[in-house]
C-alpha positions in Angstrom: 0.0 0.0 0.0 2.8 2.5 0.8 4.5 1.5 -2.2 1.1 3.3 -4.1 1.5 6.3 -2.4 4.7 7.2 -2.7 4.8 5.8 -6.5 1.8 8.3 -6.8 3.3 11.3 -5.3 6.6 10.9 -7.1 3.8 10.9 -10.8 2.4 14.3 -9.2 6.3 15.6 -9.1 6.7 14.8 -12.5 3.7 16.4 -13.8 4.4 19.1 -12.1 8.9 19.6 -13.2 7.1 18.7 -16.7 4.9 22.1 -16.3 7.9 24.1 -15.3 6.8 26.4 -12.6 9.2 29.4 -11.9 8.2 29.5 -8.2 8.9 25.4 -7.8 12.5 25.9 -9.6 11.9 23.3 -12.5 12.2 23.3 -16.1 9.6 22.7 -18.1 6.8 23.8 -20.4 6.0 26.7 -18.7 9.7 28.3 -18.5 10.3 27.1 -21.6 7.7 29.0 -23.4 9.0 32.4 -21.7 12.5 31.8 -22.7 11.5 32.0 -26.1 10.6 35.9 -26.7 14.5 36.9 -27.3 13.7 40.3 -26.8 12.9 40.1 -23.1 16.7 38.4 -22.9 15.7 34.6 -23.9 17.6 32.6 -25.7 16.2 30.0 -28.3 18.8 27.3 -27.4 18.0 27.4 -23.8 14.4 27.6 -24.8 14.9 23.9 -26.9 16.6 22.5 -24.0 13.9 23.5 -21.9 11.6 21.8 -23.9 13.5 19.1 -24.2 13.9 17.8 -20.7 10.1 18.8 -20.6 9.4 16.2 -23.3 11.4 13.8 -21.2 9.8 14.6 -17.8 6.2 14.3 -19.7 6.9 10.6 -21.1 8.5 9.9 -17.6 5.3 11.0 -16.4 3.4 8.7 -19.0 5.2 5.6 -18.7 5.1 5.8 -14.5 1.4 6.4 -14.6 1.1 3.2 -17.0 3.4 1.6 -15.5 1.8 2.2 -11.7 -1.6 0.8 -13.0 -0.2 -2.3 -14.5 1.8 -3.1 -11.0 -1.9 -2.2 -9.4 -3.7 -4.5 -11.7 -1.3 -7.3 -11.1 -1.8 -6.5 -7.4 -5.7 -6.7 -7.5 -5.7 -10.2 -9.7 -3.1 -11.4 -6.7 -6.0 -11.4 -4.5 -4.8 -8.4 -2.0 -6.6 -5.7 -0.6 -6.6 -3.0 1.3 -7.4 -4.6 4.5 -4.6 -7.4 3.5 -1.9 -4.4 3.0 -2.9 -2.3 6.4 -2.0 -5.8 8.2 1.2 -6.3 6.9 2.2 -3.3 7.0 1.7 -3.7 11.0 3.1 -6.4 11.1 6.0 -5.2 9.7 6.2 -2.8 12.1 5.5 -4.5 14.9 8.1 -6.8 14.1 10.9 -4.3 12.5 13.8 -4.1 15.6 14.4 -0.5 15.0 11.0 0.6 15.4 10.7 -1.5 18.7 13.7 0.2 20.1 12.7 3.5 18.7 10.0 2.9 20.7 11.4 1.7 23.7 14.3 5.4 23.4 10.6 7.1 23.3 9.3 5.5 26.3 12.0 5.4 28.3 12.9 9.3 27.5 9.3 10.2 28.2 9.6 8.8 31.8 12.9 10.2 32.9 11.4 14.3 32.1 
């Protein structure tokens, strides 16, 4: 289930360096497009690059969306669900030694204040 999540977040990050916001720092559709009026101080080489790696951040885009539901249909025909993945993912925790003694640090530090 956590593997969804993040997999979907990291898609919303490469929709959004494929738009090219100025204010988010990225490259992409957006910057490209401004850097192309020359007589505000663009250049139309930097302008291609731009909208070159936006190309390549829109078809990284593409392929992770198609390649996220293809790994989530394979999951649904297993048989899993959402109830299935909240279990083991606590009983990963549960078992996972760092967290125990993470827990135990928290505990004991909690008593000794």
């Amino acid at each position: 289930m956590l593997f969804f999540v993040v997999f979907f977040i990291q898609i919303i990050l490469c929709g959004v360096y494929s738009l090219g916001i100025s204010a988010v720092g990225t490259v992409g559709w957006i910057n490209g497009a401004a850097q192309v009026d020359t007589k505000s101080g663009g250049s139309k080489v930097v302008s291609a690059m731009m909208f070159i790696t936006a190309a390549l951040w829109t078809v990284l885009c593409i392929l992770m969306t198609l390649l996220l539901r293809k790994v989530h249909s394979a999951y649904r025909r297993s048989g899993a669900s959402f109830e299935k993945a909240q279990g083991e993912f606590a009983r990963g925790i549960a078992s996972n030694k760092n967290v125990q003694n993470a827990a135990a640090e928290a505990v004991k530090g909690g008593f000794s204040k």
